[in-house]
NUKOLMI-952707 format. One record per residue (C-alpha): x, y, z. Coordinates in steps of 0.02 Angstrom, whole numbers, padded with zeros to 5 digits, always signed. Layout:
<atoms>
XYZ ...
</atoms>
This chain:
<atoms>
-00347+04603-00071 -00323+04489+00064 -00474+04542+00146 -00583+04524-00008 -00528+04349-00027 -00573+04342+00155 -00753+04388+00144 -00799+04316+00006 -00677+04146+00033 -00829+04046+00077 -00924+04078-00089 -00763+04044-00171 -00739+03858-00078 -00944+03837-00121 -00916+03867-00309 -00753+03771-00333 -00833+03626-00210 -00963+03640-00332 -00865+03650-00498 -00757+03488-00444 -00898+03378-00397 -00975+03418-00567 -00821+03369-00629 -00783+03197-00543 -00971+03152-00581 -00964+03216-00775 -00877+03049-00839 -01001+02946-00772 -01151+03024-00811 -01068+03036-00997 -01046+02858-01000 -01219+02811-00892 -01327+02920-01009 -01244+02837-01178 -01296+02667-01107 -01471+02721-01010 -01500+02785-01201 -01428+02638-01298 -01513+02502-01187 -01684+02610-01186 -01650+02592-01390 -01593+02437-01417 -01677+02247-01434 -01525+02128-01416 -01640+01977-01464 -01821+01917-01461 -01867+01746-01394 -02030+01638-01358 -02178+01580-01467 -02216+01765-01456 -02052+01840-01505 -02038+01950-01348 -01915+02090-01363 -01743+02072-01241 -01677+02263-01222 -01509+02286-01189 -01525+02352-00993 -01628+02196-00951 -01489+02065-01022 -01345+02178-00958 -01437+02164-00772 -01457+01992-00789 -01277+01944-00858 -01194+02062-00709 -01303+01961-00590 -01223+01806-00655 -01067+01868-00655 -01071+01895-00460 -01145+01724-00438 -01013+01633-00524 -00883+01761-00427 -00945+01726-00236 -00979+01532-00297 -01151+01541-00284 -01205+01500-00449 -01112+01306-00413 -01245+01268-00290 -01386+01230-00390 -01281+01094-00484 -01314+01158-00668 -01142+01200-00754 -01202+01398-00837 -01133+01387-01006 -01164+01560-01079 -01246+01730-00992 -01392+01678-01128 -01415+01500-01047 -01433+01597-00875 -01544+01728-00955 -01673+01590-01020 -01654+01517-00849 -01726+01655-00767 -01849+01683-00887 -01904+01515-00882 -01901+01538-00678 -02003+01718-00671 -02153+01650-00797 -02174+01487-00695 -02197+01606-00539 -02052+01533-00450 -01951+01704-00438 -02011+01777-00270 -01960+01773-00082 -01809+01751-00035 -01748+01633+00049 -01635+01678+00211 -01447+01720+00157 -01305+01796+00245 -01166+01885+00147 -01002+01807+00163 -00837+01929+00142 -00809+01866-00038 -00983+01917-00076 -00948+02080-00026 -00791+02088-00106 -00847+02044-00278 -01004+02175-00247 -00878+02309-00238 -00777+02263-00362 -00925+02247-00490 -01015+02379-00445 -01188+02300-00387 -01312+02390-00278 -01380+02306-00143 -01554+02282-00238 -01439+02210-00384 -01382+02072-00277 -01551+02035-00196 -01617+02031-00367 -01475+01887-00425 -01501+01808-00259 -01707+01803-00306 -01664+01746-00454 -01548+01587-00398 -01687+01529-00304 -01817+01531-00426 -01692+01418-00553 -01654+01328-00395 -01832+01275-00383 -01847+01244-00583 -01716+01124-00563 -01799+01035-00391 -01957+01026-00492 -01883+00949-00669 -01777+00829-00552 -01927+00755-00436 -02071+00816-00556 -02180+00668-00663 -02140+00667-00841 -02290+00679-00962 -02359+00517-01050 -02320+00476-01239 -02351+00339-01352 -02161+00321-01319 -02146+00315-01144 -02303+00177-01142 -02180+00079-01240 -02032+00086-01140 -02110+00061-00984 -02190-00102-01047 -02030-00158-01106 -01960-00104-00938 -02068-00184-00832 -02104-00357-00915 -02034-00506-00848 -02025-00669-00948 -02010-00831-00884 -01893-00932-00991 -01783-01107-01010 -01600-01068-01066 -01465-01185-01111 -01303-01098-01132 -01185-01167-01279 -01014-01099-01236 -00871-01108-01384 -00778-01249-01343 -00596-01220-01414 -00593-01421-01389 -00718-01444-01531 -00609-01325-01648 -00451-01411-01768 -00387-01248-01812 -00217-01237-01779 -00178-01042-01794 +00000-00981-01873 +00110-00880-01784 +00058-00751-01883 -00136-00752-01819 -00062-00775-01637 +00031-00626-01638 -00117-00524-01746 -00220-00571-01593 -00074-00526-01471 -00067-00363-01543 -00252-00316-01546 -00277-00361-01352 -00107-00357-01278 -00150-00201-01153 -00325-00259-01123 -00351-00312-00958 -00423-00525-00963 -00615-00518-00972 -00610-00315-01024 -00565-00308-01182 -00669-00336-01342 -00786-00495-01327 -00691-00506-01167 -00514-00535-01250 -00375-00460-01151 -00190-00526-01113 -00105-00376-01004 -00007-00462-00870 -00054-00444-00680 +00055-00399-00529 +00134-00569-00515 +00257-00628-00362 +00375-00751-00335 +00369-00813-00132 +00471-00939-00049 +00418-00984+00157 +00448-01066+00300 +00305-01127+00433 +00312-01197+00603 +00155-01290+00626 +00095-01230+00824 +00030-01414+00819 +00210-01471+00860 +00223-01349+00982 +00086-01391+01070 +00141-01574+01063 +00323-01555+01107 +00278-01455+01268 +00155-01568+01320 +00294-01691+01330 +00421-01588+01420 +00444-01561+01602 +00381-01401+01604 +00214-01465+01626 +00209-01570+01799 +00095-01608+01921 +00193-01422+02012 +00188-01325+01862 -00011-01388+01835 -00056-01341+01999 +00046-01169+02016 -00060-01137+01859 -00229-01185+01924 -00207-01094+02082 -00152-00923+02004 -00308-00955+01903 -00447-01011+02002 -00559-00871+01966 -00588-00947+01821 -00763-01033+01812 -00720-01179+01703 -00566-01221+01855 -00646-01220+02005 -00577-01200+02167 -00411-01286+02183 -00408-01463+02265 -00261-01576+02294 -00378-01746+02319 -00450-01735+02144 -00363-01769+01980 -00318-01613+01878 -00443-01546+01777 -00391-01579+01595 -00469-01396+01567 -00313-01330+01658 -00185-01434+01560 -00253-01373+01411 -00268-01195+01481 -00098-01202+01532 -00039-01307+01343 -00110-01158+01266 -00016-01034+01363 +00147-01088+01364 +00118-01125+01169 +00068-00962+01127 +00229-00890+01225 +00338-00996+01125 +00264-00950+00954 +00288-00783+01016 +00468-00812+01040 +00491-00894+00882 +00440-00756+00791 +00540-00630+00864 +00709-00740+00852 +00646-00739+00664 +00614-00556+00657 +00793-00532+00738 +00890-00657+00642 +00792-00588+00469 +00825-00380+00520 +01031-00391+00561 +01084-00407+00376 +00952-00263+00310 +01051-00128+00468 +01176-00113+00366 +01067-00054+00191 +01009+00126+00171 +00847+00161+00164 +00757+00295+00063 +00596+00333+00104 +00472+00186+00152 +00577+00065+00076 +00769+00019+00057 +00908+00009-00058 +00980-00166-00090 +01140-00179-00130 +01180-00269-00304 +01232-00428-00192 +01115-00447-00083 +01063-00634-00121 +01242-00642-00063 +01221-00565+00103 +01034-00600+00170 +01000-00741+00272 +00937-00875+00197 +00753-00952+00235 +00826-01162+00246 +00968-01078+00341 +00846-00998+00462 +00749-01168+00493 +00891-01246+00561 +00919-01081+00664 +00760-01117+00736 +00752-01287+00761 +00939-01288+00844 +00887-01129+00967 +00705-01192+01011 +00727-01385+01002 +00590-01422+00895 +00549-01511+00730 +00648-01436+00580 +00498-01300+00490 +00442-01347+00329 +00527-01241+00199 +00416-01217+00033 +00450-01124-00136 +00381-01090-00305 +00512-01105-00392 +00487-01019-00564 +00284-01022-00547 +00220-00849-00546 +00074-00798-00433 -00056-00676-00468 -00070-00564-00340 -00245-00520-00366 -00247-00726-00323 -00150-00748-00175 -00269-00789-00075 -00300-00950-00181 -00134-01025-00132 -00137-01173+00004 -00078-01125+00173 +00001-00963+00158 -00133-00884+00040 -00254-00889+00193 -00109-00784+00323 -00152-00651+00388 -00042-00498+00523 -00089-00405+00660 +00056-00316+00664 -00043-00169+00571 -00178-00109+00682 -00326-00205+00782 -00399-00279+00590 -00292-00414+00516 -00211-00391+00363 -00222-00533+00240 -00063-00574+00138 -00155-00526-00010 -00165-00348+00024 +00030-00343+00079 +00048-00416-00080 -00031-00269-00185 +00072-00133-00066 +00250-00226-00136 +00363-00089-00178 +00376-00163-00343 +00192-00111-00387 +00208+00046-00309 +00155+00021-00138 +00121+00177-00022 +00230+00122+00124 +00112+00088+00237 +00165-00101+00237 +00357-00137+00225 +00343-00260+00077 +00494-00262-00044 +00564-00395-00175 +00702-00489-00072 +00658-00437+00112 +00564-00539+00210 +00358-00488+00270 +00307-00484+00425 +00249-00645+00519 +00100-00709+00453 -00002-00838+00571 -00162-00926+00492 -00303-00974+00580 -00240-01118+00661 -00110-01028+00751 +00037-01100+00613 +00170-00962+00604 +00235-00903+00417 +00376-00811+00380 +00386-00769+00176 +00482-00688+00074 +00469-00609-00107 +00596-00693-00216 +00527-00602-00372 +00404-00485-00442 +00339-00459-00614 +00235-00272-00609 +00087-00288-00741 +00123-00245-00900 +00095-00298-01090 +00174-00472-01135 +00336-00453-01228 +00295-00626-01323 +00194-00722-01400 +00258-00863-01276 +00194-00765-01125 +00037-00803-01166 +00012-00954-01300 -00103-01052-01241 -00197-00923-01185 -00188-00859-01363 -00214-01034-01431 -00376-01047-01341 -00458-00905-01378 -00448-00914-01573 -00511-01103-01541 -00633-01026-01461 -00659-00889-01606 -00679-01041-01739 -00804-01130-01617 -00921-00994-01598 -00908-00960-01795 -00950-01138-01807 -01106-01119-01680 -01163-00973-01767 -01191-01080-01923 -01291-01194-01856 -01404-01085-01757 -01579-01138-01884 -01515-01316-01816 -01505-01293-01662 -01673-01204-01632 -01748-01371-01712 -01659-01479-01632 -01701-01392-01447 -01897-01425-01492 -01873-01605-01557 -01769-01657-01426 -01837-01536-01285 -01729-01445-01167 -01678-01581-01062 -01613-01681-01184 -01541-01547-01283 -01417-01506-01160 -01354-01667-01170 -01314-01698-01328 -01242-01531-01340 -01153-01526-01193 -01253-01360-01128 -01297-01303-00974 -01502-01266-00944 -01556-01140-00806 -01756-01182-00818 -01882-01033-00775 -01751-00903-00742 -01839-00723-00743 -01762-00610-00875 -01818-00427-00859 -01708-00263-00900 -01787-00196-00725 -01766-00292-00600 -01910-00276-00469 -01817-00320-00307 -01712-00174-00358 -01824-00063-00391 -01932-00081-00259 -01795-00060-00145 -01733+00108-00232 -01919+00191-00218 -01933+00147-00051 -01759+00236-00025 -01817+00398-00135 -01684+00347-00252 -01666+00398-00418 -01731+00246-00537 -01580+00154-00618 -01622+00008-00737 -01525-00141-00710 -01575-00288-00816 -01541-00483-00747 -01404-00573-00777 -01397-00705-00892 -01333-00883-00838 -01134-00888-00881 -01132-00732-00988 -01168-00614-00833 -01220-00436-00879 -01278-00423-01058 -01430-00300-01067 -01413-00313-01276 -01454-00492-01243 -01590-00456-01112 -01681-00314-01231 -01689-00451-01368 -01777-00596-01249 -01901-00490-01167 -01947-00398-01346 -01951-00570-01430 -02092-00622-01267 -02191-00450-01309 -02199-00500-01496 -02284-00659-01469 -02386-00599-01327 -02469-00471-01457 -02539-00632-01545 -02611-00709-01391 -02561-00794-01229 -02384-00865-01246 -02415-01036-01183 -02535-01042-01356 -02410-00996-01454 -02318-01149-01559 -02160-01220-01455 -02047-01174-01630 -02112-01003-01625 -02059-00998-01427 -01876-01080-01432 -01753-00959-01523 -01565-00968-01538 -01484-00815-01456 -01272-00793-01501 -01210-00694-01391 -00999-00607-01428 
</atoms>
C-alpha cells in the first residue's frame, strides 16, 4: 500500500494542489463574476445634455479611486473639499472631456500610500489611474481660478459701477445729542443697556456697544534722571582729578582729544563723564527698588507664572510713599514724586494715552522694549501667559521713558472686561447715545430741507450754519485704483475695497448709493450740465 501511495504520491500532491487552489480562488471568482455581470448590466445614472449612460464598474472605479485619495491625503491638495463620490465623479468627467486627463505628473509613493493600496485592494494601474485623474481636476481648478470669465450684460454693469470714480463735495451732519431735549427714563436706559450691553463700543448695531474693557488701577513713583544729573554735577565726585582720570582713560575718543593739562577741560568730557556716573546711579536706584519691592513677595507661594497673595497683603507689601523716602534717605537725593489714580479707571487698550508713565517702556524682556501697554494686557487678571510677571498688587518691572526718568508702578486694581452690572456704569454713555438716536431721527426729517438749503446756501456756507464738516472733491469709488493696481501688479487675487467716507469710515452701502446716483445722471448727459438740485442729495447714513 505504502508503495502505491509512493508512486503515485506526486499525482496525488498535483491533484489536491490543484483541488485547493480552485478552492481558495472559488469565492472570489463567485463574487467577481456577480459584479463583472451586474456592472456590465447596470446604468447607475445618466448625465449631460446627452444623457450619457454611467455603468456601475465605471462609478465603482472611480469612487475606489477617491477613496484612496482621501486615505493617503491626496485628494486635500487640490484645495476643493469632495463632498460626495458623485461630486468627484463629475469632476473627472468634467477633467477627461476638457482633455486635461493625461500625463502624469512625477509622484513618488509614500508608505501610507502603499498602505491604503493594500488595504483597498487597488492595482497598480488603479492608482495611476486616480493619480491621472487628480491632475486633470488639479488643472480644472488652476484654469477656473486664473481663467477670464465670459462677458454679460451683467458683468458690463458691475464693472462700470466698479470702476467709476466720482468726484464729489460732502458735508457730514453728525447727530448731535446736544441738539436733542429728550430726557430718556430709566426704563429706555436700561432697554438700551440690555440690547448692547456685550457689544464691544463701535461693534455693535449702528455702532452701539457698552461691554467694559480691561481696565487698571496704577499708582507710581518716578525719579526724574534730571536731578540726578544735577545733584552729581554738584558733588565732589566730579573734580578737576576725577575729570581728568576720566579723560585720560578715554582719550581714544575722537570728540576728547589727546589729554592736555594747559588747556581747560573739554566740557565734552564733563558731560561724558555727567552721563556716566548718572546712568550708574539710576542703575543703582533701580535695583535698591527691585530689592526693597521683592523681600515681602519671598515669603508668598507661587503657582505657576504668577503668585498667591495672601488675604493681607496690603498689610504686608511695602508701600510706594514708604519706598520714596527709602530712596531719597539711601541715595541723598530729592524725595520721587509719588502719583496715583485714585478711583479713575484706565483702559488698558489706552495706556499709552496717560502722561508720563503711559509712554514707559522695559528692556528687561529681550533686546526690543516693551511698552507698559503691552505689560498691561499680560496682567494676570486678564489672563496673561506669563511671559511678563504682571499681577494686581505686585509691583512691574522698572519702566524708564525716553528721557532716562525711572518708573516703578504698581497695579492697585483691575477690572477684567465684562458686561456692566448697571445702568450707572455707563449713563452718560447711555444718555448720549439715545440723544444721539433722537438727533438723527430729527435729521432724517429734514433731509428735503436740507438738500435745498445746501444749493441755496452752497456748500461753504452750509456747513456753517449747520455746524458740518465739508471734505470738497474727495474721490468716492467702491474700487479703489491705487489698490488695485498694486494687487495686479502683485498677481493678487482682485478684492474690492470701496473709499472711505469722511467721519463715517468704511460704509460700502453708502459708497454703492453715491457712485450709482453719479451713473444715473451721467446717462442724461455730462454731470457738470446737469441742474445743481439734481446733483446735491441728502445721504443718512445709521
Amino acid at each position: 500500500m505504502f508503495k502505491l501511495l509512493r508512486k503515485y504520491d506526486k499525482w496525488i500532491l498535483a491533484i489536491g494542489g490543484t483541488l485547493l487552489v480552485i478552492v481558495f480562488l472559488m469565492p472570489q471568482a463567485i463574487q467577481g463574476l456577480s459584479q463583472w455581470a451586474g456592472s456590465r448590466t447596470g446604468n447607475l445614472a445618466v448625465v449631460g445634455p446627452n444623457e450619457d449612460a454611467v455603468s456601475q464598474l465605471e462609478f465603482e472605479s472611480v469612487r475606489r479611486q477617491l477613496e484612496w485619495l482621501q486615505a493617503s491625503g491626496r485628494a486635500a491638495r487640490i484645495g476643493l473639499p469632495i463632498q460626495t463620490p458623485e461630486h468627484w465623479y463629475l469632476l473627472v468627467r468634467e477633467a477627461s472631456q476638457a482633455g486635461l486627463v493625461g500625463d502624469l505628473p512625477s509622484v513618488q509613493l509614500t508608505p501610507t500610500d502603499i498602505a491604503e493600496q493594500k488595504r483597498l485592494g487597488l492595482s497598480q494601474r488603479d492608482l495611476y489611474s486616480a493619480l491621472a485623474n487628480l491632475a486633470g481636476v488639479a488643472r480644472v481648478m488652476d484654469l477656473y481660478a486664473s481663467g477670464k470669465a465670459l462677458s454679460s450684460n451683467r458683468l458690463k454693469d458691475r464693472g462700470r459701477e466698479l470702476f467709476t470714480t466720482v468726484d464729489a463735495d460732502i458735508a457730514v451732519i453728525e447727530a448731535d445729542p446736544d441738539s436733542s431735549i429728550l430726557m430718556p427714563t430709566e426704563e429706555e436706559l436700561q432697554a438700551q443697556l440690555n440690547d448692547h450691553a456685550t457689544d464691544v463700543p463701535g461693534k455693535g448695531d449702528r455702532g452701539f456697544g457698552y461691554k467694559l474693557p480691561n481696565r487698571v488701577k496704577l499708582e507710581w513713583i518716578v525719579i526724574p534722571q534730571q536731578d540726578i544729573r544735577d545733584r552729581l554735577a554738584a558733588s565732589p565726585d566730579v573734580n578737576e582729578v576725577a575729570l581728568y582720570k576720566h579723560w585720560g582713560r578715554n582719550s581714544d575718543n575722537p570728540s576728547f582729544g589727546p589729554v592736555d593739562p594747559d588747556i581747560e577741560i573739554p566740557d565734552v568730557v564733563r558731560n561724558d563723564l555727567l552721563d556716566s556716573l548718572t546712568k550708574k546711579q539710576m542703575e543703582a536706584i533701580a535695583r535698591y527698588s527691585n530689592a526693597q519691592l521683592s523681600a515681602p513677595v519671598r515669603r508668598v507661594r507661587r503657582k505657576g507664572d504668577f503668585f498667591e497673595l495672601p488675604d493681607d497683603w496690603a498689610q504686608q507689601r511695602l508701600s510706594l510713599p514708604t519706598l520714596a523716602e527709602s530712596i531719597q534717605n539711601q541715595f541723598d537725593i530729592t524725595l520721587p514724586i509719588y502719583q496715583a489714580e485714585g478711583n479713575q479707571w484706565t483702559d488698558v487698550a489706552e495706556a499709552d494715552q496717560m502722561k508720563g508713565i503711559g509712554q514707559t517702556s522695559s528692556d528687561d524682556f529681550g533686546q526690543d522694549k516693551t511698552k507698559i501697554k503691552r505689560l498691561l494686557r499680560e496682567t494676570k487678571e486678564f489672563n496673561g501667559s506669563g511671559k511678563y510677571p504682571v499681577q494686581t498688587g505686585l509691583f512691574g518691572p522698572p519702566m524708564r521713558s525716553d528721557n532716562g526718568d525711572l518708573y516703578l508702578f504698581r497695579i492697585t486694581d483691575s477690572d477684567p472686561s465684562r458686561a456692566p452690572i448697571s445702568i450707572d456704569e455707563v449713563r452718560d454713555d447711555l444718555l448720549n447715545d439715545i440723544k444721539r438716536i433722537d438727533s438723527y431721527q430729527q435729521l432724517n426729517d429734514r433731509t428735503d430741507e436740507l438738500a435745498a438749503l445746501a444749493v441755496n446756501q452752497g456748500i461753504i456756507d452750509f456747513t456753517v450754519s449747520e455746524n458740518a464738516d465739508v471734505v470738497p472733491k474727495k474721490m468716492v469709488t467702491l474700487y479703489d485704483p491705487i489698490r488695485l493696481n498694486f494687487q495686479l501688479q502683485l498677481g493678487q487675487p482682485l478684492q474690492p475695497e470701496a473709499s472711505k467716507l469722511p467721519k463715517i469710515g468704511d460704509h460700502p452701502d453708502s459708497v454703492y448709493k453715491i457712485v450709482n446716483r453719479a451713473l444715473e445722471l451721467s446717462d442724461l448727459g455730462p454731470l457738470a450740465d446737469q441742474p445743481l438740485e439734481d446733483r446735491t442729495f441728502v445721504l443718512p447714513v445709521d
